[in-house]
ROTORNU-887168 format. One record per residue (C-alpha): x, y, z; residue number from 1. Coordinates in pm, 1 decimal, always signed. Example, Ala and Ser with C-alpha at 12.3 -4.5 7.8 and 13.67 -1.06 7.14 Angstrom:
ROTORNU-887168
REC; x; y; z; tilo
REC; +1230.0; -450.0; +780.0; 1 $
REC; +1367.0; -106.0; +714.0; 2 $
end
This chain:
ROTORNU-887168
REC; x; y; z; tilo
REC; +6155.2; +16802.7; -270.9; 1 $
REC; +6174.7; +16488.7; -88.1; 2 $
REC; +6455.6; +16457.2; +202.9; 3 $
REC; +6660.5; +16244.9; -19.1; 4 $
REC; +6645.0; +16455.8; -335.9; 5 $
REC; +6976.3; +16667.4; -385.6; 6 $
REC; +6960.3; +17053.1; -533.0; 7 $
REC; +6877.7; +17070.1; -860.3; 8 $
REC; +6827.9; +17334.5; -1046.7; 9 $
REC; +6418.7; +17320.3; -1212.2; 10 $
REC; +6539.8; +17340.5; -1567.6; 11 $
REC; +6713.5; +16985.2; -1491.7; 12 $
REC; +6382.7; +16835.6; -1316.9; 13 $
REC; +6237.2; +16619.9; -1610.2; 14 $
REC; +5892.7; +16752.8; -1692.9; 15 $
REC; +5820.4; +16399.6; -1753.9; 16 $
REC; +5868.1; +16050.2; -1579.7; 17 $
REC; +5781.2; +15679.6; -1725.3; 18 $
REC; +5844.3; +15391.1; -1516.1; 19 $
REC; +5829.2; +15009.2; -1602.8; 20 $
REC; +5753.4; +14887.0; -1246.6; 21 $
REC; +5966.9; +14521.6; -1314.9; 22 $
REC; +6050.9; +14276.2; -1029.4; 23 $
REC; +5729.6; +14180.6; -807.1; 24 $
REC; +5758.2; +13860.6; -861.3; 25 $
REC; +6125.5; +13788.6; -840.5; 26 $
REC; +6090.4; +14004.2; -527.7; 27 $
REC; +5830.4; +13753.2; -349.8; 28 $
REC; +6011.6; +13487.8; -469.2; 29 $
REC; +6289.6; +13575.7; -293.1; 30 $
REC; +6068.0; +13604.8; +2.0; 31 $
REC; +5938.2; +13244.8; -55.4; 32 $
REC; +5601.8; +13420.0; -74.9; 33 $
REC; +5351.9; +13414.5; -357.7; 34 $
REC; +5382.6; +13636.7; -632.5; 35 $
REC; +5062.9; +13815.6; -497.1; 36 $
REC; +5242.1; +13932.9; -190.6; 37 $
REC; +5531.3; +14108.3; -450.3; 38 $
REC; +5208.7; +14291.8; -641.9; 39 $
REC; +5100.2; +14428.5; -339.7; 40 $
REC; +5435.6; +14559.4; -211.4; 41 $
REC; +5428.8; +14660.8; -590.3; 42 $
REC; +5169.9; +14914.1; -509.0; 43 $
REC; +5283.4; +15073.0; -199.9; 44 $
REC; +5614.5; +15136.5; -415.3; 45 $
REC; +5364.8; +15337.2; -685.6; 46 $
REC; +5236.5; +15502.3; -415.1; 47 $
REC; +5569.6; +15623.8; -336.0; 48 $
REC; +5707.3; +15744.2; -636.7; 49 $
REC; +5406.7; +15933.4; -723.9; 50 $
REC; +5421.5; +16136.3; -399.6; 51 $
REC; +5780.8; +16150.4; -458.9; 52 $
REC; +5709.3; +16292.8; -792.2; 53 $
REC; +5459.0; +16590.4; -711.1; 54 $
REC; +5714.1; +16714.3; -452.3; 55 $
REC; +5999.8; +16699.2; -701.4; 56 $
REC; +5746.8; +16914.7; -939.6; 57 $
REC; +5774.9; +16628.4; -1219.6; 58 $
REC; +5455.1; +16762.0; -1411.2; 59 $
REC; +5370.5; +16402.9; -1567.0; 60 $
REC; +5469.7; +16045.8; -1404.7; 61 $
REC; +5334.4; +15774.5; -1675.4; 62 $
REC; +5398.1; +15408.5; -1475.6; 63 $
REC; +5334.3; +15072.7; -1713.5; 64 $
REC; +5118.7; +14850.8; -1473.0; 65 $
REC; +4969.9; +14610.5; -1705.7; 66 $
REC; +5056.4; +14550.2; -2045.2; 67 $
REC; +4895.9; +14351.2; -2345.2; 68 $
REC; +5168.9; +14048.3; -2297.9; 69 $
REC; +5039.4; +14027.6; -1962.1; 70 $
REC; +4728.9; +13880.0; -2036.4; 71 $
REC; +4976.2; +13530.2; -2153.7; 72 $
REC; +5000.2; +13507.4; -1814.0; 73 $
REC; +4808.6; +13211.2; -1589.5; 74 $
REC; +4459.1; +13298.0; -1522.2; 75 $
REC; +4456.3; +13344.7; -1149.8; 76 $
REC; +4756.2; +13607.3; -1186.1; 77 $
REC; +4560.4; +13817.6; -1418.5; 78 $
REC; +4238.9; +13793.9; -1197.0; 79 $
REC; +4466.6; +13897.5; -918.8; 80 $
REC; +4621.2; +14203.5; -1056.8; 81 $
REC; +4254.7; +14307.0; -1227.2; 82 $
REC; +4124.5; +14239.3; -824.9; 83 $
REC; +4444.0; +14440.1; -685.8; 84 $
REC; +4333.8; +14760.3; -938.1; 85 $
REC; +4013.9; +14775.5; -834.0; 86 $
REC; +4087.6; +14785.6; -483.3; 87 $
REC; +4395.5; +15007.2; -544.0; 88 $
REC; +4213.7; +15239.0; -713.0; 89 $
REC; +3891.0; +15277.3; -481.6; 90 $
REC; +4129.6; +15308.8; -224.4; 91 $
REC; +4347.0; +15560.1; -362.2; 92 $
REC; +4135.0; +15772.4; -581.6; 93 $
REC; +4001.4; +16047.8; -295.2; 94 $
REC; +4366.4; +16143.1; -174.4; 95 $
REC; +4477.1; +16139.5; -538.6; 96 $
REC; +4212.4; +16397.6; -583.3; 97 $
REC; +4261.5; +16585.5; -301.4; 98 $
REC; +4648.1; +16651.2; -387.0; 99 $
REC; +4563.2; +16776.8; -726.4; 100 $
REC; +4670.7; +16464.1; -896.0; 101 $
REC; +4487.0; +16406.3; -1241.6; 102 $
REC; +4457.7; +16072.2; -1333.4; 103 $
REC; +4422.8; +15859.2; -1654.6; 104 $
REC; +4437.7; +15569.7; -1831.2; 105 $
REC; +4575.2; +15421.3; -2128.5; 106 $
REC; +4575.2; +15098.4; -2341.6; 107 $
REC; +4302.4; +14904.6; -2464.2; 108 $
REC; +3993.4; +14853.8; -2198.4; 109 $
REC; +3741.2; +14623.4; -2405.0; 110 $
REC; +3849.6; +14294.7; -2209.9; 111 $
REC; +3864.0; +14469.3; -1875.1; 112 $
REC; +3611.9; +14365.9; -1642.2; 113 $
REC; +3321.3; +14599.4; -1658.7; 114 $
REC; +3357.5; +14742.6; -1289.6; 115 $
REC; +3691.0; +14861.7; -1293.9; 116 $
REC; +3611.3; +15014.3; -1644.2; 117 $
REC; +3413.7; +15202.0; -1489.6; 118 $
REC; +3626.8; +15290.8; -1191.4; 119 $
REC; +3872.7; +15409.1; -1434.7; 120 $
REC; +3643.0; +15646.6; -1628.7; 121 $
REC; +3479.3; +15773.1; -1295.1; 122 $
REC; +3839.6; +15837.7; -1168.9; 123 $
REC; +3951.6; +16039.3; -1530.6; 124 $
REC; +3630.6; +16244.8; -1487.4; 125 $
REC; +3667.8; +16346.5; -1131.3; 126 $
REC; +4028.8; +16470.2; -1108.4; 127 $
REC; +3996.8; +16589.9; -1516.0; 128 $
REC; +4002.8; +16956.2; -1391.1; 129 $
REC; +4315.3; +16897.8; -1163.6; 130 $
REC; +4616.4; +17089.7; -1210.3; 131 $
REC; +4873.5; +16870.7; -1025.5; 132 $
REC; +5076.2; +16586.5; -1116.4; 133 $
REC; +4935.7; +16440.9; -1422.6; 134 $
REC; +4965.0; +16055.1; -1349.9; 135 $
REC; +4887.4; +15840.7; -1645.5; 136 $
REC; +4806.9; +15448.9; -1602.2; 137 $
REC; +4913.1; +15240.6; -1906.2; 138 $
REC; +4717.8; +14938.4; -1837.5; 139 $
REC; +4627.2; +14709.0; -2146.8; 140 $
REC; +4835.0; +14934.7; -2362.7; 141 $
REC; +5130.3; +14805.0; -2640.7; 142 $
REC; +5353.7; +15078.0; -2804.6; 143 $
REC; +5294.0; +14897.6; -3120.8; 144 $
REC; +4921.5; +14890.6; -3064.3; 145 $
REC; +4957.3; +15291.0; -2999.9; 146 $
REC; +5100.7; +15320.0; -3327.8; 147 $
REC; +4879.4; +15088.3; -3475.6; 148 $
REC; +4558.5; +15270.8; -3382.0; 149 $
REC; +4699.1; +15595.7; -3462.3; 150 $
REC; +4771.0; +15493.5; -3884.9; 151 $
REC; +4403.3; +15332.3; -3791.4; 152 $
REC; +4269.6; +15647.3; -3717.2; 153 $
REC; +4410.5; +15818.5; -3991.6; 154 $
REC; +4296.0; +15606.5; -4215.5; 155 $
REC; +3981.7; +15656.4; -4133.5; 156 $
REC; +3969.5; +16015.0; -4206.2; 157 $
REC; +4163.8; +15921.8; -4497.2; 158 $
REC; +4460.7; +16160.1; -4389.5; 159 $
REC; +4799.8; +16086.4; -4491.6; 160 $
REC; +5024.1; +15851.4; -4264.4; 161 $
REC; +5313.6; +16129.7; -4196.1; 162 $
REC; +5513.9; +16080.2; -3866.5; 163 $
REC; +5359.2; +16429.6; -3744.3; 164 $
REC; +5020.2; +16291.6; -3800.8; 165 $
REC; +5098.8; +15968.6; -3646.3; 166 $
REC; +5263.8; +16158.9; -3312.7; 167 $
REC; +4875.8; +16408.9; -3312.5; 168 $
REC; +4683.1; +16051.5; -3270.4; 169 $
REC; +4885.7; +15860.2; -3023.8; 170 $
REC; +4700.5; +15831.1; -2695.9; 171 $
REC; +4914.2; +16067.0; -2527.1; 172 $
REC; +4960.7; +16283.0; -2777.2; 173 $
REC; +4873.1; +16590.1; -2521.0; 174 $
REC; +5199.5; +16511.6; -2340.2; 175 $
REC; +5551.6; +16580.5; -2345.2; 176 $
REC; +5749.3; +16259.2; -2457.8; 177 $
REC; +5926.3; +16130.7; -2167.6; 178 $
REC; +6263.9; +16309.2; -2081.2; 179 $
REC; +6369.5; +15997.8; -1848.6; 180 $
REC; +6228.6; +15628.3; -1837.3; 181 $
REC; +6312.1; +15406.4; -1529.5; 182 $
REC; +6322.5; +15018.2; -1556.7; 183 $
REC; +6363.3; +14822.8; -1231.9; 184 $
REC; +6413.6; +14479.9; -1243.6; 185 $
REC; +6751.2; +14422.3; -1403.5; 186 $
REC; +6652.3; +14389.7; -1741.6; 187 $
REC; +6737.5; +14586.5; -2053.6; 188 $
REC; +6462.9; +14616.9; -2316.5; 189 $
REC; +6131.0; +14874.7; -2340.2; 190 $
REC; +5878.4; +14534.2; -2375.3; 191 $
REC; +5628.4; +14749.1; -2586.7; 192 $
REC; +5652.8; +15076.4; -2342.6; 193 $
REC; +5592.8; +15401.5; -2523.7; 194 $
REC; +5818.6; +15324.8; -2803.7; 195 $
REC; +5761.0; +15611.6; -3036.3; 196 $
REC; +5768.2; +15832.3; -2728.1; 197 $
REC; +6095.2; +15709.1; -2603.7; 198 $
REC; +6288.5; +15783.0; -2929.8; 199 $
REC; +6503.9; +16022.3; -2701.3; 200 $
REC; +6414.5; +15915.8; -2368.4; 201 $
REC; +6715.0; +15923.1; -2144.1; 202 $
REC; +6701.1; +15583.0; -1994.1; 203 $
REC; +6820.5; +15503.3; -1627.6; 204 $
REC; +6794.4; +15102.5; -1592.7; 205 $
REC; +6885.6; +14980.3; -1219.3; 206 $
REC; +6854.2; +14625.5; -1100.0; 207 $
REC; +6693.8; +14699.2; -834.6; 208 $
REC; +6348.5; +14516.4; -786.8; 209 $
REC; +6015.4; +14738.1; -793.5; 210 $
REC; +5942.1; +14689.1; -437.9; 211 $
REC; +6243.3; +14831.1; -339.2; 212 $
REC; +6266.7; +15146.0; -525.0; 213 $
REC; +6212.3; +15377.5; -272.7; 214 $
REC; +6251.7; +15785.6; -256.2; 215 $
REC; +6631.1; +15763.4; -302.4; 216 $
REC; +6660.6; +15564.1; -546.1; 217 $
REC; +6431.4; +15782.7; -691.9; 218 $
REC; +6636.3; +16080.2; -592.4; 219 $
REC; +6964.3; +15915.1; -770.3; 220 $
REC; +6743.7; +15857.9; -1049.8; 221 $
REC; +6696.5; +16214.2; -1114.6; 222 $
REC; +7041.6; +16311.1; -1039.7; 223 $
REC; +7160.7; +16068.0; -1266.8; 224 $
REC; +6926.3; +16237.6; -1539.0; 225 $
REC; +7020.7; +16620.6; -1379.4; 226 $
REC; +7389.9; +16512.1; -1548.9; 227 $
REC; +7291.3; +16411.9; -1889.4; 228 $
REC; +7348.2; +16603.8; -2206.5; 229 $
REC; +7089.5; +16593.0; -2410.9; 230 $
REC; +7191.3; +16633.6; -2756.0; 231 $
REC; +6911.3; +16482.8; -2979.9; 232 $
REC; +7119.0; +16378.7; -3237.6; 233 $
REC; +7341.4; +16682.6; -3225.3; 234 $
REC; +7740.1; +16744.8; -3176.8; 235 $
REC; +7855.4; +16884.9; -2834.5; 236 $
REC; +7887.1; +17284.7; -2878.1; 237 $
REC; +8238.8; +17431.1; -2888.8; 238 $
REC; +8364.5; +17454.8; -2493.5; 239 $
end
């Protein structure tokens, strides 16, 4: 648990966590610095919530760091950000690895650069056998392009297009959909994030800029979910 995080029984600890990380740069703007300095602040805020996450025994934390709108944006902020994950990641990958965190990535790679493509697979394949947080990068990715290439790839095998076929082809098809989905920043849409996933997603939206969600924020984010009732489309039960 982290020092902020109230009692909670486990059965109320989501098993799994997305995140759209919104606000870096409204946050440096503030600042009157650059939007590179809110990226980087950006980062050290991942860093947080993941460690806050393995303590809180969240078993999967999937954070949306770069998705396919992104690449609309000016040319020097996307070589930025594609510069910031490379060093993020060679940084980061050993202590990852030594806390048991496995890591991957989803989205679509192809335009990538061709180092950090490779970071990213040598990353996948050396914490694969971990049995700790699972922490899953969306970087590239779309929801629509996850459907997209799920019907694609059922196609292909000519297999009917059945929602339970499309949900065994989606690239996290392994996992749990999300039982909560933060959104920092203030705003109020899913922008492409996991949207067959989130069908039932309890969603906790704060305006509270990325940089500045720390551990209890974190911490009311899971009590907040901890008092949900999750009924799926179901009537309360008779008190």
């Amino acid at each position: 648990m982290t020092k902020d995080l109230p009692n909670l029984p486990d059965l109320r600890i989501p098993a799994h966590v997305a995140v759209i990380m919104d606000g870096n740069g409204r946050w440096a703007k503030q600042r009157l610095r650059p939007r590179a300095f809110g990226h980087q602040a950006g980062v050290k805020s991942a860093r947080r919530i993941v460690r806050a996450s393995h303590k809180a025994g969240v078993k999967a934390l999937t954070l949306f760091a770069f998705s396919q709108e992104n690449w609309q944006r000016p040319p020097t902020e996307v070589s930025l950000l594609m510069g910031l994950f490379v060093r993020t990641l060679s940084r980061e990958i050993a202590s990852l690895h030594k806390n048991g965190v496995r890591i991957r990535f989803i989205g679509d790679h192809g335009d990538f650069p061709a180092g950090l493509q490779t970071l990213m697979r040598d990353a996948e394949a050396l914490t694969l056998a971990n049995t700790g947080l699972h922490l899953v990068i969306a970087v590239g990715y779309g929801g629509q392009w996850d459907i997209a290439q799920a019907a694609s790839s059922l196609c292909r095998d000519g297999l009917p297009i059945t929602p339970a076929a499309i949900e065994s082809r989606l690239v996290v098809a392994d996992l749990p959909h999300p039982d909560l989905l933060i959104r920092t920043g203030g705003e109020k849409r899913l922008s492409n994030f996991l949207i067959w996933q989130l069908a039932y997603t309890e969603l906790h939206l704060v305006d509270t800029l990325w940089p500045d969600f720390d551990d209890s924020a974190f911490a009311a984010a899971l009590s907040w979910y901890a008092s949900r009732d999750r009924r799926y489309g179901r009537v309360p039960e008779a008190s």
